[in-house]
Phi, psi and omega in degrees: 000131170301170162311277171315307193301326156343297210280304201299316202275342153317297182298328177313291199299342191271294168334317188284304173315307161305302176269013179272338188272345183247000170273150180276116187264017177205161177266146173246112189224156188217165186212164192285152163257293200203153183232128186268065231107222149238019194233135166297112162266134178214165191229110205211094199304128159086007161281143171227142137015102183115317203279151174229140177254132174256121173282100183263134197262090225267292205313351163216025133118001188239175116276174202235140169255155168202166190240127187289138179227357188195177181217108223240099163085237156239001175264144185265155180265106185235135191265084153308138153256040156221219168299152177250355170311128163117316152355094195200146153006064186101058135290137175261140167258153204216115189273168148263335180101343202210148186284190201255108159234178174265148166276176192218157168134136171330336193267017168272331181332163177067335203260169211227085157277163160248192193307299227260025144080024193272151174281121173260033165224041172286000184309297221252302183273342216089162174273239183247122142271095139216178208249342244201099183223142195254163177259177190277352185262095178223169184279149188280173197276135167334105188311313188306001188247001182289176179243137191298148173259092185289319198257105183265191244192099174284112166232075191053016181254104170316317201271338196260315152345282176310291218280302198256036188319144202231151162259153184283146202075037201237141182259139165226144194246133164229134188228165192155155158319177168286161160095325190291333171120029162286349161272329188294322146350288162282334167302290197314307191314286202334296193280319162260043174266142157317341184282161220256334193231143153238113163293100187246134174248137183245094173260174189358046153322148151286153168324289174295351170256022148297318187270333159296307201295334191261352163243357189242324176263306197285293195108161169300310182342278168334277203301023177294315204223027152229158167264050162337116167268097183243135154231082185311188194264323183297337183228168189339143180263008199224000000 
């Protein structure tokens, strides 16, 4: 056996050894106390602050994810992120062990998610191949490591080129009334700018102009080489 294939079957075996040190060799389950609110008093052994828990709702067939956010005594503080129908007394919780995390990977291109990074287009697509989810919580980047903004970033639009030329890393705000074309706007960007993925977020869109914007603004073209983030104005806000 080679050098190398030595190092590759290291590194394989090294993955695997992390996750055999991190499965759970016995199950943890905890149950609701009381719901205050938005907030879960629940009683869950082996939790800290971050961690995410599904709340099984057995009378009507789901779980609810939620996030531990306090700690009241010795009973835990749990944050749904989602609907709270259903909820009740002795519901059992199922800690995970691990924070909230999203998937990441090129096989998103194309793909339609909601806030919590699950796909609303499994009708049409299926569900998600990727291999690789990162969590949502993560520490921001050193400023001083950050990169000067230098280069600048066409993004197809003539008028916005000449006159308001944007650089790569540069946050820009477009604001106006309703009505005025601030979606249309981000359509023409998404389909000729130069970046290579558009990450586009629809946060408190009313419902029905999701489905304009992605047939109408972005296009097939478009959504070829974005990742549609949707969280309409209709559902829970947390």
């Amino acid at each position: 056996m080679t050098e190398h294939n030595t190092i590759r079957e290291e590194i394989s075996l090294k993955s695997y050894r992390e996750k055999v040190r991190r499965a759970a060799t016995y199950r943890i389950r905890g149950k609701v106390k009381e719901l205050t609110g938005l907030i879960v008093r629940a009683v869950v052994p082996n939790v800290s602050v971050g961690d995410l828990c599904y709340i099984n709702i057995q009378n009507q067939g789901k779980t609810i994810k939620s996030e531990v956010v306090g700690f009241q005594g010795s009973d835990v503080l749990l944050m749904p992120l989602g609907n709270l129908e259903g909820i009740g007394p002795g519901n059992e919780v199922i800690p995970t062990g691990d924070c909230l995390r999203v998937p990441v990977g090129f096989n998103l291109k194309g793909r339609i998610l909601d806030g919590l990074g699950d796909p609303i287009d499994t009708d049409t697509r299926g569900g998600l191949d990727v291999k690789e989810y990162y969590p949502v919580h993560n520490t921001p980047p050193d400023p001083l490591k950050r990169k000067v903004i230098c280069q600048p970033l066409s993004v197809g639009v003539k008028a916005i080129d000449a006159m308001l030329t944007t650089g790569e890393g540069q946050r820009v705000g477009i604001f106006s009334a309703a009505g005025v074309g601030k979606s249309t706007l981000m359509g023409m960007i998404a389909r000729n700018t130069e970046a290579e993925i558009n990450v586009i977020a629809l946060i408190g869109e009313r419902g029905r102009e999701v489905r304009e914007f992605i047939e109408r603004d972005l296009g097939e073209e478009g959504l070829k080489r974005s990742v549609v983030v949707c969280a309409t104005s209709d559902q829970p806000s947390l």
